[in-house]
Structures are given as C-alpha cells and as structure tokens.
N, C-alpha and C positions, 0 to 999 in steps of 0.2 A: 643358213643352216647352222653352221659356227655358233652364231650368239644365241640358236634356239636352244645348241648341247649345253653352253654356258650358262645359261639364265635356268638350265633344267637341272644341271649339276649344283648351282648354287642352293633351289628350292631342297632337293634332296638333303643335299646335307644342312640345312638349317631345318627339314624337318625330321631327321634320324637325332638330332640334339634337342630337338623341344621333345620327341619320344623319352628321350634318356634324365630328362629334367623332369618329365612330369610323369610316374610310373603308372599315374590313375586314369590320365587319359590313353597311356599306351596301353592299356587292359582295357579299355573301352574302345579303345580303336580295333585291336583284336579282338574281341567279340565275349569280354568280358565281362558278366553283368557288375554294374556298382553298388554298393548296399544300396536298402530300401531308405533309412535314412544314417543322415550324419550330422552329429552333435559338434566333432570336432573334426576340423581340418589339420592333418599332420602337416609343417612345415618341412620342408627341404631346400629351402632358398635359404643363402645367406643373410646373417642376421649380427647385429651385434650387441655383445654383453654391456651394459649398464649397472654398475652395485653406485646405488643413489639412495641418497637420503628420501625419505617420502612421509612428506607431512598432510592429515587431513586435518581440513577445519583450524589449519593454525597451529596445530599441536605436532610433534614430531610422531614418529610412530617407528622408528629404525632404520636400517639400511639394507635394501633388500635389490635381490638378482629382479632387475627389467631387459627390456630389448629392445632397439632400434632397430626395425626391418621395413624398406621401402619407404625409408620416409613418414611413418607411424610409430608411433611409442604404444609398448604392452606392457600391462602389469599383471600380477599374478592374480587371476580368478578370485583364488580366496584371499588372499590379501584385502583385497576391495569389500569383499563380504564381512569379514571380521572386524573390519574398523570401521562398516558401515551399520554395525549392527544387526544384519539380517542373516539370516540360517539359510545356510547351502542347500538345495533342493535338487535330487534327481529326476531325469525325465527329459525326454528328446522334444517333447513339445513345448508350448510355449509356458512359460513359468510366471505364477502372479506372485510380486510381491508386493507387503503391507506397506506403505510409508504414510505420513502424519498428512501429506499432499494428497494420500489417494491409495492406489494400487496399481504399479507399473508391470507392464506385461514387456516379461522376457524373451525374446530367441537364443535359446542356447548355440544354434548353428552358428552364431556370429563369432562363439570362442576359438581358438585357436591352442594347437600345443605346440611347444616353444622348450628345445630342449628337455620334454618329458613334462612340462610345467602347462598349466592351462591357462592360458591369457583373454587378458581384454583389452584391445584397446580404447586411448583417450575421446578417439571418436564415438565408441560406441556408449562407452559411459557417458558423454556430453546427450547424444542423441536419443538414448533409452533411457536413462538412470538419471538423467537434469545435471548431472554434476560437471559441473568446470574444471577442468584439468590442463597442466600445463608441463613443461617443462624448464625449471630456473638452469640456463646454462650455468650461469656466473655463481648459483653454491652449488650446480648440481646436483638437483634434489628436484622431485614430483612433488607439485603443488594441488591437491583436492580437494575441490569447495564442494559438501554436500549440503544442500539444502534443504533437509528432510532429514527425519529420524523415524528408525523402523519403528514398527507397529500400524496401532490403528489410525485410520485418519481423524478419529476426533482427538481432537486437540484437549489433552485434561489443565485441565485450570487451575495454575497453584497459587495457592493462596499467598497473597506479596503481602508482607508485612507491612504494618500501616507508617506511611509517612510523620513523623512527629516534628513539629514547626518549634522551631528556637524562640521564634514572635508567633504568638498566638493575635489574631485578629482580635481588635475590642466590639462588645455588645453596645457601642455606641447610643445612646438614647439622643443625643445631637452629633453629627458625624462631620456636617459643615456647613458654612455660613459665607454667604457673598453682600457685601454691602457695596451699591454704588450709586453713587450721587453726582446731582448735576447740578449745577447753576451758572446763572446766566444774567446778564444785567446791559441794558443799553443804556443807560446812564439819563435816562428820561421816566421809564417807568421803574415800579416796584420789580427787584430781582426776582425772577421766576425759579423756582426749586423743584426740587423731582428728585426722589429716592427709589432707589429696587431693591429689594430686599431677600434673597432666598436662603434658605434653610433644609434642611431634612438631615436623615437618621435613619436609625436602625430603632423596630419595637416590635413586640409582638409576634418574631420570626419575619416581619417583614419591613418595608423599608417606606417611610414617609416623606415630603418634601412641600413647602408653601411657598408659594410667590405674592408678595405683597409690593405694589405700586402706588406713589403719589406724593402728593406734598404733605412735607412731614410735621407741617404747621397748620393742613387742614384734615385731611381723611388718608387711611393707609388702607387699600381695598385688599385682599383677597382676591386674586383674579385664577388660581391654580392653586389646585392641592388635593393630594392622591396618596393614595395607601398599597402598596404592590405586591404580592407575597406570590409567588408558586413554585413548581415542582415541575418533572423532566416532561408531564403531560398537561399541564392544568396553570392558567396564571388568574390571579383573582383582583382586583383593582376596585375599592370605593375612592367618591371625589367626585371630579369634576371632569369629563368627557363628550366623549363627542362619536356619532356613528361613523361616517369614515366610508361611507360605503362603497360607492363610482358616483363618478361625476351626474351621472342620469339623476339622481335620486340629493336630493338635498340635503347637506352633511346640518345634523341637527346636535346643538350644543347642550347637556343635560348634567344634573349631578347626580347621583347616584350610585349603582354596580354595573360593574366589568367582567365579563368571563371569557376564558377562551379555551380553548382545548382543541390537543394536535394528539393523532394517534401516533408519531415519529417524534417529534421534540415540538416542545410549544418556543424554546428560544429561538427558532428559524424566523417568528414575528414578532415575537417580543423584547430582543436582545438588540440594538441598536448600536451599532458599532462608533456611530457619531451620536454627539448629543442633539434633543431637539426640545426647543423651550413650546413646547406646542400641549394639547392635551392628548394627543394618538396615545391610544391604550395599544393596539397592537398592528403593524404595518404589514400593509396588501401589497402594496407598491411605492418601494422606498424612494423612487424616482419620483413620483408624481407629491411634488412637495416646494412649500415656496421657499425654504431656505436649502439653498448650494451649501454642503459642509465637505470637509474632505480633511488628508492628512499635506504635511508638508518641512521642508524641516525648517524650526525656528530662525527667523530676521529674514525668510524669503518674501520674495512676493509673489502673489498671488494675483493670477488676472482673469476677470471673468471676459467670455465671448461667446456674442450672440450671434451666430452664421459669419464668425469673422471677426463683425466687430465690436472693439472694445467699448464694455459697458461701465465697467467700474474695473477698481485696483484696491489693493489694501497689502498692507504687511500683516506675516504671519507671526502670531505671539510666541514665548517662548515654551506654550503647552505645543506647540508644532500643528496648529488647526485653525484654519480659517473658515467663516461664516459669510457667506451672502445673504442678505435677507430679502423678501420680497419680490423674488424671482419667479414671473409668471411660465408655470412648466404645463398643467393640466391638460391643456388642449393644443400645445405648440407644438408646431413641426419645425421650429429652429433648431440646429445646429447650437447645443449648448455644451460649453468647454470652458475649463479652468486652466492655463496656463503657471506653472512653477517656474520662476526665476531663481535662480541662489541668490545672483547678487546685482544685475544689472540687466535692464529690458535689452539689451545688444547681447545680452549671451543667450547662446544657444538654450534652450527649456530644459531644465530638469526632466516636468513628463507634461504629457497632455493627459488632462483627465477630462474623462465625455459623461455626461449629466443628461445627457437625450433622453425622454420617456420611449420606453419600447415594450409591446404587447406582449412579451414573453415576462416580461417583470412580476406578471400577476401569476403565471403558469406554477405548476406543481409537480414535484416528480410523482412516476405512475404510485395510484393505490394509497395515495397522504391526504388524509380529510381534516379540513379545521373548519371547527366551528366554534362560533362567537355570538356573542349577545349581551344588551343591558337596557337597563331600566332607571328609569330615575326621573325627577321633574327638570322642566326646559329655565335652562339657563344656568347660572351662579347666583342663589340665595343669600348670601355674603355680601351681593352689591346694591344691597340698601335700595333698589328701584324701587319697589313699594307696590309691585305691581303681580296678578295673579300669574301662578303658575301651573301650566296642567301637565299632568304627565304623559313620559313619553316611554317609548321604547323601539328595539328593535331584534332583529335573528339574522345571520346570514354564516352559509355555507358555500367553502369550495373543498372542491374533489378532483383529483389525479386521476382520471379515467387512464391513463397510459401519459407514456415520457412525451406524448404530443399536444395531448388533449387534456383541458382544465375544464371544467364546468363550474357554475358559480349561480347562486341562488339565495336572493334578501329578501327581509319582509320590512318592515320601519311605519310604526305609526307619527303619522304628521299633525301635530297637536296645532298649526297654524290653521290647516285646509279643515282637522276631524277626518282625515281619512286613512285608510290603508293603501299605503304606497308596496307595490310587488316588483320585482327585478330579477332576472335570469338571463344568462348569458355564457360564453367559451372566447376562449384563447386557446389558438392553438398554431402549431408549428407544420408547415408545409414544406415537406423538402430539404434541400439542406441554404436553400435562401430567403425561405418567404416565410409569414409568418399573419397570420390573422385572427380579429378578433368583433365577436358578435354580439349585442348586449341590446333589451328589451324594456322597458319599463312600464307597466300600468301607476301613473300617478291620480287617485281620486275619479280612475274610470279615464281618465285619458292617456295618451301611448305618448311613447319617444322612446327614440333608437337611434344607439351610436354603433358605425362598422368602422374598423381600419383596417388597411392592409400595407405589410412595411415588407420591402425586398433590400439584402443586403449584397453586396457582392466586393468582388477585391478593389474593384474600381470604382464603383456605382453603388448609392443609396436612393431609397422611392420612398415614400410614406405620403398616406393618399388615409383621409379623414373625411368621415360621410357623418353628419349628426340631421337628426329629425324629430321636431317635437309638434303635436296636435295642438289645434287652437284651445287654451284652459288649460294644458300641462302646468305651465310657472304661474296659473292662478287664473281665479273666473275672467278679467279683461286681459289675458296675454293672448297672442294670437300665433297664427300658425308658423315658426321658424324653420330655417332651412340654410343649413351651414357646410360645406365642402371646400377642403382645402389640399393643395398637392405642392409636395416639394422633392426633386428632384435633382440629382449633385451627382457628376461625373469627373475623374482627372485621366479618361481616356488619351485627353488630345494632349497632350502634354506638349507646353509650359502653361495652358490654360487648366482650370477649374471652370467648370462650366455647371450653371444653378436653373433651375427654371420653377420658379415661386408665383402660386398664383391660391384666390381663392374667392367661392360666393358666398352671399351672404343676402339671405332671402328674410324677410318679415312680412309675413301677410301676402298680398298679393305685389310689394314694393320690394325691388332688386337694392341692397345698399351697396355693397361692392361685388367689380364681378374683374377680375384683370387677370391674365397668365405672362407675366414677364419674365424676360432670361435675366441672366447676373452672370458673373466672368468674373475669374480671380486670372492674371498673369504675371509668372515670375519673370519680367522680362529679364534683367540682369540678377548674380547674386547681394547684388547691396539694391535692386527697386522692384517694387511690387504696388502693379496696378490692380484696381479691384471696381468694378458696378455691382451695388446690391441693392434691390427692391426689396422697398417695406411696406408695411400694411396701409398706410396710405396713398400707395399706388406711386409713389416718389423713390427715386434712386439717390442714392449715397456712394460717392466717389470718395476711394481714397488712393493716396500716391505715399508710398513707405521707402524712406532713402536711407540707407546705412554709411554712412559721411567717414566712416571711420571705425579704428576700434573703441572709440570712449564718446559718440556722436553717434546720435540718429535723427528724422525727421518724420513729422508727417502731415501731409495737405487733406484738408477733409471739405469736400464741398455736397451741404446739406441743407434742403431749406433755404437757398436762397443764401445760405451762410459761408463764406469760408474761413477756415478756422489752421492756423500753422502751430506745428508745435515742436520745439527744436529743444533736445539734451542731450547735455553733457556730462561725464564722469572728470572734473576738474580733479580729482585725487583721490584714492582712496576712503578718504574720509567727506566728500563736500561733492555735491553734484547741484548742479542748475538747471532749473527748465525755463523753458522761455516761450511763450502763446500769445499769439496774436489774431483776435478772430474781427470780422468783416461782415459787416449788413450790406447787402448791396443795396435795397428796397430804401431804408433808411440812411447809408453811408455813413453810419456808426462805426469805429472803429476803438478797440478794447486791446490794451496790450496788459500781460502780466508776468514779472518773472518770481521766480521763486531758488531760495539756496538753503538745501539741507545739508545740516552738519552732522556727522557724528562723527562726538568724542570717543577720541583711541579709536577710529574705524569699527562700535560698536551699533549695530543697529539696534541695540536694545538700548539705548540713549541717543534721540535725535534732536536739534534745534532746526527749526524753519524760521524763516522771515521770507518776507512779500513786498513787492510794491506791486503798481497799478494803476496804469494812466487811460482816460477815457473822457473825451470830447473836451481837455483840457485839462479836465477834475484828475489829482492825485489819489493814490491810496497807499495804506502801508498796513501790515500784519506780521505778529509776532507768532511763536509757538511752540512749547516744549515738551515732550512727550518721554517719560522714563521706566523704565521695569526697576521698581526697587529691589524687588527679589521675584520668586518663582508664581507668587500669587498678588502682589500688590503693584501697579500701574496706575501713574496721575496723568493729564493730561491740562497744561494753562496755556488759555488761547487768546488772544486781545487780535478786534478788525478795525481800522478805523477806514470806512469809505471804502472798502471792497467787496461789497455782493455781488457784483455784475464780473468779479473775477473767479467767485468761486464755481472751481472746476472738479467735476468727478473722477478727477485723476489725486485731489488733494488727498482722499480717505486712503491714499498706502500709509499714512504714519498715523493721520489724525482723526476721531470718530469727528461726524458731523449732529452728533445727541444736541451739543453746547453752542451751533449755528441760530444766531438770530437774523431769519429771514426779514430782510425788508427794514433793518436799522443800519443808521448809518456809521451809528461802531456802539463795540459792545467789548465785552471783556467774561468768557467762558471757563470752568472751572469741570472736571470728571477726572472720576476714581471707580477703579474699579480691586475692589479687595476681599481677596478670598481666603479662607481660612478654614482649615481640617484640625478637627480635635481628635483626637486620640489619648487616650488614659489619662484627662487633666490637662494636657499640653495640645498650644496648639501651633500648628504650621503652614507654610505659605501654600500654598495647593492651588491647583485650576477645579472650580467647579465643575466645568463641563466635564470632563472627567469622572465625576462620580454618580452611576443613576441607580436604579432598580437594580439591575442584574451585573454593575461594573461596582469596582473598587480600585484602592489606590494604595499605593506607598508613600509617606511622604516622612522626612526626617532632615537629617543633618552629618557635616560629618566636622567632628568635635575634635579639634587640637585640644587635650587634655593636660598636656605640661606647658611649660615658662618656656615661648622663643619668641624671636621677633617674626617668626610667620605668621600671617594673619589668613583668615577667613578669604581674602580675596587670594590669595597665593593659592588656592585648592578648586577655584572654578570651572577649570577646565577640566578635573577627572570624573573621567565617565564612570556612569553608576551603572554595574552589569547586572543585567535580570534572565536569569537562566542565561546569561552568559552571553545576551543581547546588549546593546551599548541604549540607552535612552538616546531619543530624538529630541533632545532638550538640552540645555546647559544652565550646570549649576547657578546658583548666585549668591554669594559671602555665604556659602560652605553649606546652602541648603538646597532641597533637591525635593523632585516629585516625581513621582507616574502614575499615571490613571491608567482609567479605560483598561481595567484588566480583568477578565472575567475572575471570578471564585476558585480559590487554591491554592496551593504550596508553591511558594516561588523562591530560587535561590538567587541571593543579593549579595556580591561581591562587587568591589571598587577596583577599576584600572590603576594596578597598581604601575603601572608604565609612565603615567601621565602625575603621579605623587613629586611633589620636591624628595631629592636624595633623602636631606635629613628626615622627613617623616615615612614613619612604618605603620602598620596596620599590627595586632595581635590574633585577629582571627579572619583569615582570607575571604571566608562567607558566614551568612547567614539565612537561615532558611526560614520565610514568614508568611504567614498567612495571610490573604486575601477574603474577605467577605464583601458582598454586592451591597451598593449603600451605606461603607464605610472607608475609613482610613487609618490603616495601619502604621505605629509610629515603627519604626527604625532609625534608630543613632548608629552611626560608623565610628567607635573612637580610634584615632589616628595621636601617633605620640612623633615626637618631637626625636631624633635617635642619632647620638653623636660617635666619634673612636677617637682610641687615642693610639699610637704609634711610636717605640724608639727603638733604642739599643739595650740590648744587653753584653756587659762584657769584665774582665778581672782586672786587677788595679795596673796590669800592664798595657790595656788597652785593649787586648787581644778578642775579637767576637766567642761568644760561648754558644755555639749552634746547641740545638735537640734540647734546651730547657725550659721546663714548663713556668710561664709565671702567673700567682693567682692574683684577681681585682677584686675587693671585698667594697661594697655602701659602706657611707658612711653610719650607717645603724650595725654593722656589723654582718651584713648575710652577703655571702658572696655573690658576683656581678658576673663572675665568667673565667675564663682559664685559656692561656694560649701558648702555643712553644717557638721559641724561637727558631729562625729559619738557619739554613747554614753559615749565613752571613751574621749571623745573632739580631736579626732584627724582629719584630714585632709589630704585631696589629691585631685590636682587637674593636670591631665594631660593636653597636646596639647600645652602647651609655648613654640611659636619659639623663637629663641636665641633675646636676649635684655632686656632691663631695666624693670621692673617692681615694681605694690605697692600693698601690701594686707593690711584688712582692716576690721573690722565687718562691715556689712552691714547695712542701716539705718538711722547713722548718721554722719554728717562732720566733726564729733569734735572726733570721735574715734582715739583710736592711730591706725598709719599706719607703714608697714614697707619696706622696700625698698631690691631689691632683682637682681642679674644678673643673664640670663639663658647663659652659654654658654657652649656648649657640653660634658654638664652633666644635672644630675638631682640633684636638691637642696632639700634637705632634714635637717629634726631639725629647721625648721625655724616656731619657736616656738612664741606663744604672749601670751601676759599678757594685760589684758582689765582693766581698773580701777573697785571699786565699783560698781558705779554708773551703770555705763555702763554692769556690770556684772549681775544684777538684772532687767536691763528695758529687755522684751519683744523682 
C-alpha cells in the first residue's frame, strides 16, 4: 500500500506540472473546446537566442535573431520568403507556391511562433521547400542552398552570348595524309613493295577520305573512298559501301548512296568513338566487328584474350589506341577481353575491357526509329576487274517499341541470286538478367533464323545460340544447316571458375560436331593459376601460370600434342628477356628462343630487340628497331636470319608482322608509318586514326621563341590541357596532337607545373575550334625568362630599404620596376635574354648599370647611389 500512495503521489505531481507547462492541453483536459484550426503553435518551452550570420546560395544576406529549441534550428518565416524570392501568402490551408522545379504545396501548421516571431525550421524547409540547410558552428552563421527560383516552372532561356574561338578551325581542302610503306627482301628473290596511302579533307560542307593500296611500281588501287556530310537528323555518304545488315542476310559490298536518318540524333550510329578502316556507313552493333579497337595510355600493353587465353600482344602507340585486327566476334560465344598493362605482364591490369557481343547492342531506347538505305552498283569500279556490274540496293528499319523492346525490319536486293532477300526480327530485354533476341529471314523464297538467349548474373554468364538455315538459303546446292552453341561460366565455387562450352553442328542429314565439355580456371595459390579450356576442336588447352617473383613470371601450355614454356623477366628498368621453349612430342622436335628488349632511357617509345634460336641443331639470330620519331612518324627495321619456326605471337608487342617473310630463311624488313595533318599551309605530326567524318583534332607545337640552350626535348613532358583535361599522349621535341574530338570550342592551355623554371608562357590559354574532318593548327609560344638580383645601398655601405629601381631594354622601353626590400635587396624576374640598365627611379642623373641576360640568372649585381641621391625621397 506504501509504494501504491508513492508511485500515485509521484503520477500526480508530474501530471499537475505537465498541466502547468502545456496550458492547451489543460483547456482541453477541462473541457475546453480547441480552435477549429491552427496555423501557428505558440511556444512556451525554452529556447535559445542565435543573432547569426545567414547566407543563402553563397551570398550573405545579414545577421538575424534565430532559435535553438530541442535540438532544431528556426528561422524567421519571412526571412526565408524574402531571400527566396516568393510573396508571403495568407491562409490556414495548404499554400502552392511557384518555383522553376514545379509548385510546392505548403502546411502552414508546421510554423511555429518564437518569441512573437514566426518560424520554420531547417527540417521543414529541407522536407517541403528542397532546400539544404545547415548550421556553420565555427563562423556561426545559417548556411541555405536553394535550388529553385520563384516563379513559373518553365525555365526561360537566355540567350548565352556566342563563344568566339582565338583559332578558328581551317576549311581544309586536304586535312591529312598517312603514307606507309613496306618492303621486304629475302635476298633470293626481287624485293617485295607495298604502299598505303590515305588522305581526306574537308569540301563541300562535308568531309572526304581515299584509301589507295599496292605496289608503287605497278598499280595503286582505290580500294575506299567516301564523301560524308550530315546534320543532328540526317547523315548522307556517296562512295563505296556496304549493307551491314545481320548476319542472316549477306552483307553486299556496293558503290554508290548512303542515308540514314534518326528522329533523336543520327550520331548515336554514325559518330564512332574509335576509328575503323572498314566501309560501315553507320553502326547497328559496334560489337559485332572484326577489329578489337579501344583506349589506353601510351607505351602500354595491350593483351587480347579469348575465354582466358592469350591470343596476341601488342604495344600501345603514343595516340593511346590499340587495334586487333581480324578478330572473329559475329557468332562467338567467347569470352573476349582486352587486358591494359602500364608497364609489366606481372603488374596488376590497369582495366579489363570486355568486347563480348551481346543482344541488347542492337536495342533502342523507347520511341527512336532509324532508318537507312542505299543504292549503288556491286562492288568497287575503280578495280580495274573488267567485269559486269548490276545493281544493287537495300532499306532497313529499327524501332524502340519501349526501353525493352527493339523491332528491326530489311529488305536487300541480292544481285548474285536476282532475288529479294526480306528480314525481321527483335531484341529485347527480360527482367533484370536476361535478355533475347529473334530474327527471321526469307532469302530468294527460302527461310533461316537465328534465336539467342544471354542471362547475366553477379556470378554467372549463359549465352545459348540457336541458328537455322533451309536447304538453298546460301545458294541453289547449299543444303540444310543447323548450328547451336552454349557457354556457360560461373565463379560460384570459389577458388574455381568453372566453364561448360559445347556446340552442334549439323549439314544436311551429317552431324559435324556435337561435344558439351566443362573447363576450370583455379587460383590455387596467389603467384599459380591452373586452367582446362575446350576449343572447337573438341581438344583441351592446359595452362599452368607461375609468378616467380616481382620482376619473373612463367607459363606451361600444353596444346596439340605441344608443350610450349615461356619464362620473363624484367632484368631493369630498361631491358627485359623472354625466354620459350616449345616441344613436339609426336615429332620430339624441340625449338628454343630468347629474346632481349631494350629501351633507351627506359622509353617505350624507342625499343631495340635481338633474338637467337636454336632448333634440331640449326641456330638463328634476329635483329630489330622500332621508334616514334615524334607524335605522327614511326619506322620499324627488322633483319631474320633462320628464325621462322621462332616467330611467336607474343613478338607483335613492339613489332608489326606487315615486313615478315614467311617461309624464307632470312630476309631483311623495312615499315613506316607517317602521318601528317595540314592546317593553314603547315603541316604536323598527327595520328590519322584520329581524324574521321564527325571527329577532329588539334595538332601544333610549343615554340621556344628566344636564344637559350633549352631545346625542344627539354619541354616533352608538359601536358597539353584541353578544357583543362591532361592529353593521354606525350609530347615529342615540342609537338603534340589530339584527336578524336567531336566539333567545338575547346580551351587549350599548357601545364605550366611541368615547364623548366626559366621558360614562361604569355598567354595561359587559348580557345580553338574544332571541325569534323580537319585539324586545327595551334602553336603554344613559350619564351625563355631570366632575373636579376642585388643590392642597393650609399657609399657607406649602408642598405637603402623602400626604393624603387627601374630596368629599361636596351632599345630603350622599360622592362619593369621593383623596390627594394628592408634589407635593400632586390629581385626582379621575367628578362628575356638581352642587353639591359638598372637604375634608381626618379632621376636621369642617377648612376645606371648595364647588364646581359643570357641563359642564366644574374645575381650580385649590386649598386652604390651617391649622397645625394641617397637621401632625396
């Protein structure tokens, strides 16, 4: 009973004090009605004053009474209104106001009055009003981010004054030029020659390009050449093309017109971010292509891999882009990847880039329709065949039924068959893993159909390939084919990859392959990696990858009956070895080869190889030098004597295989590749690829304009900023390029971080235009910039602090003005090299003294003032 009166005594009075604290519920506890509504809650809890700075948007706005109550910040009602722009509104209901966002509906109930004053707090304006608010203890002051400006929500559009370019882009009538040549000689027959030749420009509002190929002492063909002009809906292309349609339908090669037309942008197909020497007028599926292209940055290496494993190598030039050529993608379900190295196959990858075809490639967002078509006769007229040509053409259409669904529908007269070939089909997106696509063909009255279905998941890939063609599809004696293929790749089990690759392959009533085998990738340790992987000949490839080290690796490949070792090393910086040994077992042929690249000063844009190579007795040896003279010219001299049986597809990281003569037992190889961009009469080192239809380029120098002994190579390293981006390239003896940049005004300034002290710039940037199918020149002039440095003081030695001394040229115009410091000393930088006089400032009669700048700085050049002149003013 005791603790019933105490637990009832304590209720009581903790409820006689929440009475006396809250006067609105003690009127409603007695029996008195509350208004019908309320706009504002009067406060009577304590609260505390705040006189704080309060800035919106950045700008200050005064210092005004706020309040800290319960751990919430309020600001005054109108406060907020007046600096947000919008007109106070009365009314107990809910309140719209205009903003450029929309129209935000207000509760006034949520305000509060606060010493007489009508508040909001920070939460409510975050939660109703968008705007971010805050509290800065540390200047004490209200910080408010509005994002919105009163009025209407449409956005009026003011007119931005137009951009004006320092470098206007030139009307180029030749824009650029790649010449490169091959030859070759086995010192038995006549040297074999070969030139490539390409060109194009700007004419006409639109841009042209010709590729000519062959020996320059018999016939130079025309093999490409195209005329490209369009607008933000419309691209228009004569020349030489091709229809491009799906693989169902026979891509037919024609010369003639091109059209395309997109109701959203036509550069979503026409605008090609890499270069491609192909004739595609405009791209369906940038994926399904036989050359691999991509970015990277220059002197890396690049590694292609097919489900793993390595196909080819190559070093990246110094345009930062590597090419694979001849890379069969159309119908593959490999795993295809591009490995980046910076500097070494033992360092971890830069990135993986994935090159896999996949069904969504061709899809469209909702409601985007492109249509395309041309006309023209079959073939190239240009190559002298002598033989009839009939015309051809075609139409085809896709459509964005919605963000899942693509529909796609061709037509293509086939001038081989005389027939109308028809096509229709979808891609479309299932879920948020799957993904399928359905395609039909009547070719000359007979059918074929390709289905794929691709599932992706965090763990797990599937992609499963159904193709079906009627007996007479590929021609009156083809017969009825039947092709399914499935690949499958999990790294559930982890340290395993687990693959399961199989596929048929049906002609006629005759099975040719029919196999479904697993494959296994395991990390067993972090320096070893085993691997089984089945290939289309129903054969397994084993490899064993051993990390020996940080400057060593290894790898055992047993394939065909073959096993093949291959062991390198990073002997320094500059010089690395590989070392292969491969194994016939059938035959007990055994082929060893080493090889040792050099590069001088640890540049990969100058390499030397040399080779030996021993096999069933027989020696071999191989020289070879490979150099980037500047930004667009690269040679390449190669001498084999006795080493075919060594050459490995791991050679092409420095050296093209153009100048290989297969099947001789030495020879001596010769390639250049040299590019050239003109610009207003002048021309410059450039990367071709770089420049197409709808890209353009910069390309220039940066010009030591006075007498020093810095040279051209002293300035390779500073990066050339574009909009204030660094180039993925590096200089060479003081010239520079960039491509691949769409149409535009771009600002070009030089890191001046990376300049030698002495040289300066005069004008930080430059702002230059960009046009598609040319190159814009740009010079950087950079000057040479010295000081000099001493004392000033009076014939007693004493320092004369606070006086001004002036430096006149020697032509007479003054060079600049500085005062000395309290200690009377002096400095005064920016003298370009030449004669100079210093001087006190003031008067004519001062002594003067006479001074040369030349590539140095002059220091201790000390003066002495008379009396007189020591004491005026």
């Amino acid at each position: 009973m005791q603790i019933s009166r105490c637990i009832g005594t304590v209720l009581a009075v903790l409820f006689c004090q929440h009475i006396i604290q809250n006067p609105l519920l003690a009127g409603e506890t007695a029996g008195t009605s509350p208004p019908i509504q309320t706009t504002q809650v009067t406060a009577v809890t304590e609260h505390e004053k705040l006189l704080a700075e309060v800035f919106v948007n950045g700008r200050s706005s005064g210092s005004f009474v706020c309040y800290l109550e319960n751990g919430e910040y309020w600001l005054p009602f109108s406060l907020f209104i007046e600096k947000s722009g919008l007109k106070m509104q009365e009314g107990n209901m809910t309140i719209p106001y205009q903003t450029t966002l929309g129209t935000i509906m207000f509760n006034p109930g949520s305000l509060k009055t606060i010493d007489r004053t009508l508040c909001i707090s920070l939460g409510e304006l975050k939660k109703t009003f968008l705007v971010g608010g805050r509290f800065d203890q540390s200047n004490f002051a209200f910080v408010l981010d509005i994002p919105w400006q009163a009025g209407s929500a449409e956005i009026k559009k003011t007119a931005r004054p137009a951009v004006k370019p320092d470098i206007t882009a030139p009307s180029s009538s030749l824009s650029f030029l790649r010449i490169e040549p091959t030859a070759t000689w086995d010192f038995e027959n006549k040297p074999e020659k070969n030139l490539f030749v390409e060109a194009g420009g700007r004419v006409a509002n639109g841009v042209w390009d010709i590729t000519f190929e062959g020996d320059p002492e018999k016939t130079m063909t025309p093999s490409r050449y195209h005329w490209t002009t369009y607008n933000r809906h419309m691209a228009l292309r004569l020349g030489t093309g091709s229809s491009d349609i799906q693989s169902l339908v026979d891509n037919t090669p024609f010369t003639g017109v091109q059209f395309g037309w997109n109701n959203h942008n036509i550069l979503n197909q026409l605008d090609f971010e890499h270069y491609s020497d192909s004739d595609i007028f405009l791209t369906l599926d940038r994926t399904q292509q036989r050359t691999i292209e991509g970015k990277g940055p220059p002197a890396a290496i690049a590694e292609l891999r097919l489900d793993g494993v390595v196909v080819a190598r190559q070093r990246i030039g110094l345009d930062g882009r590597f090419v694979f050529s001849n890379v069969r993608m159309t119908t593959d379900l490999r795993k295809t990847e591009v490995y980046l190295y910076e500097r070494s196959l033992r360092e971890k990858p830069l990135a993986v880039l994935h090159y896999k075809i996949s069904i969504l490639n061709r899809s469209m967002p909702a409601h985007e329709i492109l249509i395309r078509g041309g006309t023209g006769i079959l073939g190239n007229p240009l190559d002298n065949a002598g033989i009839k040509r009939p015309q051809t053409g075609f139409a085809h259409i896709q459509y964005g039924l919605s963000n899942r669904i693509t529909l796609e529908a061709a037509y293509q007269y086939n001038p081989d068959t005389a027939s109308n070939d028809f096509m229709a089909g979808t891609a479309m997106s299932i879920g948020k893993n799957w993904a399928a696509s359905f395609y039909g063909t009547d070719a000359d009255g007979h059918l074929g159909a390709d289905a794929r279905v691709e599932g992706h998941g965090k763990n797990w890939d599937l992609s499963a390939l159904s193709s079906w063609r009627e007996a007479g599809f590929s021609g009156e004696s083809s017969e009825r084919e039947q092709n399914q293929s499935l690949r499958f790749s999990t790294s559930l089990l982890s340290p395993f990859d687990l693959l399961l690759y199989g596929t048929i392959e049906k002609k006629g009533d005759v099975t040719g392959k029919k196999f479904l085998l697993p494959g296994a990738y395991l990390s067993v340790f972090p320096w070893l990696t085993l691997s089984a992987i089945p290939n289309d000949d129903e054969r397994y490839r084993y490899e064993a990858d051993l990390k020996l080290g940080s400057s060593t690796d290894m790898s055992i490949v047993y394939e065909k009956r073959v096993v093949t070792a291959d062991l390198r090393t990073d002997i320094s910086e500059s010089l690395i070895s590989r070392l292969l040994n491969t194994y016939a077992i059938d035959t007990h042929s055994n082929l060893t080869s080493l090889y040792l690249d050099w590069y001088p000063t640890a540049s990969h844009f100058d390499v030397i190889r040399i080779g030996a190579s021993r096999s069933d007795g027989q020696y071999g040896f191989s020289g070879a030098w490979s150099k980037f003279m500047n930004a667009g010219l690269r040679f390449t001299l190669q001498y084999s004597y006795n080493m075919n049986n060594a050459q490995q597809i791991e050679s092409q990281e420095n050296f093209s295989e153009n100048g290989i003569v297969q099947n001789a037992r030495q020879y001596v190889g010769f390639t250049m590749t040299w590019d050239m961009g003109f610009s207003k009469k002048k021309s410059y080192p450039i990367n071709r690829t770089a420049i197409s239809s709808t890209r353009g380029g910069l390309a220039g120098s940066l010009d030591i304009m006075n007498d020093t002994n810095l040279g051209s190579s002293d300035i390779n390293d500073v990066d050339i900023l574009v909009n204030g981006r660094k180039l993925s390239q590096r200089q060479i003896d003081g010239t520079f390029f960039v491509g691949n940049l769409p149409p535009g005004i771009y600002t070009v300034d030089i890191d001046t971080e990376k300049l030698p002290l002495e040289l300066n710039v005069t004008q930080n940037s430059v702002k230059a235009e960009v046009r598609n199918g040319a190159v814009t020149e740009v010079n950087i002039p950079v000057y040479a910039e010295y000081g000099v440095a001493g004392c000033l003081t009076d014939p007693g030695g004493n320092p004369l602090p606070g006086r001004n001394l002036e430096i006149t040229a020697n032509d007479g115009k003054p060079s600049g003005q500085v005062t000395t410091d309290q200690f009377g000393y002096y400095r005064l930088d920016g003298l370009r090299p030449g004669m100079y006089a210093i001087r006190p400032a003031g008067s004519d009669k001062s002594p003067e003294k006479t001074f040369v700048i030349k590539n140095d700085y002059v220091f201790d050049l000390n003066l002495t003032v008379p009396s007189v002149t020591a004491i005026s003013p």
